[in-house]
C-alpha positions as CSV (number, residue, x, y, z in Angstrom):
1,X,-29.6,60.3,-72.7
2,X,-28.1,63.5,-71.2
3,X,-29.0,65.4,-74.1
4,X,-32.8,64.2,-74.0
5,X,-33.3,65.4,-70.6
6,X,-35.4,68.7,-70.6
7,X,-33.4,70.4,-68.0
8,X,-29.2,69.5,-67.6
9,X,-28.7,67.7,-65.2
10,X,-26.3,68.1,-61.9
11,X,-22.6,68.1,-63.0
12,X,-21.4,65.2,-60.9
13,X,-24.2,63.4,-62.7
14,X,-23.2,63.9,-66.0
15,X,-19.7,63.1,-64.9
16,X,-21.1,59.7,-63.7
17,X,-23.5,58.8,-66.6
18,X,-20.0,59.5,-68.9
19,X,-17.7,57.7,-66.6
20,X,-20.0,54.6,-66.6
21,X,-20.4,54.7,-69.7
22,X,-16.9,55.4,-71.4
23,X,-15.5,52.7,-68.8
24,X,-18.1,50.0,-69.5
25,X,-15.9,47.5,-70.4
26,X,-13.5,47.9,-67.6
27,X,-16.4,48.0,-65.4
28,X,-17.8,45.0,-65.9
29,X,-14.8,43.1,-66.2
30,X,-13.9,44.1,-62.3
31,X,-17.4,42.5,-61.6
32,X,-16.9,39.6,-63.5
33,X,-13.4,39.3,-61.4
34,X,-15.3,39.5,-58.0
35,X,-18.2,38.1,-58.5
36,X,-18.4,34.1,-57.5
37,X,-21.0,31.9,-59.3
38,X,-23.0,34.5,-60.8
39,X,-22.2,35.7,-64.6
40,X,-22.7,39.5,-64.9
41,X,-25.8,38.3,-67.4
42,X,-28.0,36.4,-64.6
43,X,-27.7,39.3,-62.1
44,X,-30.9,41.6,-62.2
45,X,-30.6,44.6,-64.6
46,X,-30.7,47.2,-60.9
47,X,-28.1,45.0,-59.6
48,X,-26.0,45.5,-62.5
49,X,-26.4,48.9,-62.6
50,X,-25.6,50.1,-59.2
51,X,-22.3,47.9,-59.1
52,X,-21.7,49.8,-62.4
53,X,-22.1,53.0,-60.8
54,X,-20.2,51.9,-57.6
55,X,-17.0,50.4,-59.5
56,X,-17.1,53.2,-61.3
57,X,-17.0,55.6,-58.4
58,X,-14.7,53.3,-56.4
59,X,-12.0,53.0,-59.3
60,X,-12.5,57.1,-60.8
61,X,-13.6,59.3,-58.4
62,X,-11.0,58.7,-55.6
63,X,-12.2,61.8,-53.5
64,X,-15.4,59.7,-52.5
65,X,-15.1,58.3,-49.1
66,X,-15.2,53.9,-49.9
67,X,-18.0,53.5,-47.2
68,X,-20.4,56.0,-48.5
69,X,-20.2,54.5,-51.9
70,X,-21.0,51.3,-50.5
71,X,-23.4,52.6,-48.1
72,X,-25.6,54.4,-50.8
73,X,-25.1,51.7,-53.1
74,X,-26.6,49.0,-51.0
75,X,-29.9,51.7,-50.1
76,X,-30.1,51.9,-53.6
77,X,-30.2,48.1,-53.9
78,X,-32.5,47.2,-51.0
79,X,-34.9,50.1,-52.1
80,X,-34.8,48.7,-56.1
81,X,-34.2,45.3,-56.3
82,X,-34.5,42.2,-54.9
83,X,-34.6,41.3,-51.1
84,X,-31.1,40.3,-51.3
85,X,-29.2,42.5,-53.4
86,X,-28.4,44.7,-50.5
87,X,-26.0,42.4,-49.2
88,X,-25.3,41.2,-52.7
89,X,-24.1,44.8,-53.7
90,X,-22.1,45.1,-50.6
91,X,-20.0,42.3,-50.5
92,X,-19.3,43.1,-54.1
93,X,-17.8,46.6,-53.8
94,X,-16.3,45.5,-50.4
95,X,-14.2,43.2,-51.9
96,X,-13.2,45.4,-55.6
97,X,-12.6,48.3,-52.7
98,X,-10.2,45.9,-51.3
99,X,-8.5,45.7,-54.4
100,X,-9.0,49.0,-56.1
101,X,-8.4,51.2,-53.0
102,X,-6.4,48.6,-50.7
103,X,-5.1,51.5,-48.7
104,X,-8.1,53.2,-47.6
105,X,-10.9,50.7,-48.2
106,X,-12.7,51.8,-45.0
C-alpha cells in the first residue's frame, strides 16, 4: 500500500501502517482477550481497524500519552462508524491500557 501511494507518506505513518501490520496477530489477539461477547469477526471492519491502530500504539509506541490514543481513537470511531463504537472503542483500549501500560494508563 505504502509503495502505491503517489507521494510518501508522513514517517510516523509508515511506522504505523508497518507496525499494524507486522504485529497483526498479536493485535488482534489482545482484542480477542478484552473484548466480551463480541468475536473480532462481528465487529465492523472501522471498529476493527482503529482498535488495531490503537493496540498497536498503546503496546509499541510507548512515548504516546494513553489518553490521546484513546481520545483520537474514539473521534475516529464516532466520525466513521457506528453510533456506538465511540464508547465501544473506548472501553476497549481503556481496559488493554490497563493491562499493557498498568503504570501510566491515564
Amino acid at each position: 500500500m505504502l509503495a502505491e501511494m503517489p507521494t510518501p507518506p508522513d514517517e510516523y505513518a509508515q511506522r504505523l501502517v508497518r507496525g499494524v501490520e507486522d504485529r497483526r496477530e498479536d493485535l488482534d489477539a489482545l482484542i480477542r482477550k478484552f473484548s466480551e461477547h463480541w468475536a473480532l469477526e462481528r465487529m465492523p471492519l472501522v471498529d476493527r481497524a482503529i482498535l488495531r491502530i490503537g493496540v498497536y500504539e498503546i503496546g509499541w509506541e510507548p512515548a504516546l500519552p494513553t489518553g490521546v490514543i484513546i481520545s483520537e481513537a474514539v473521534e475516529l470511531a464516532k466520525q466513521y462508524s457506528t453510533k456506538d463504537s465511540g464508547r465501544f472503542v473506548n472501553g476497549m483500549l481503556s481496559r488493554i491500557a490497563e493491562d499493557l501500560r498498568s503504570s501510566d494508563a491515564s
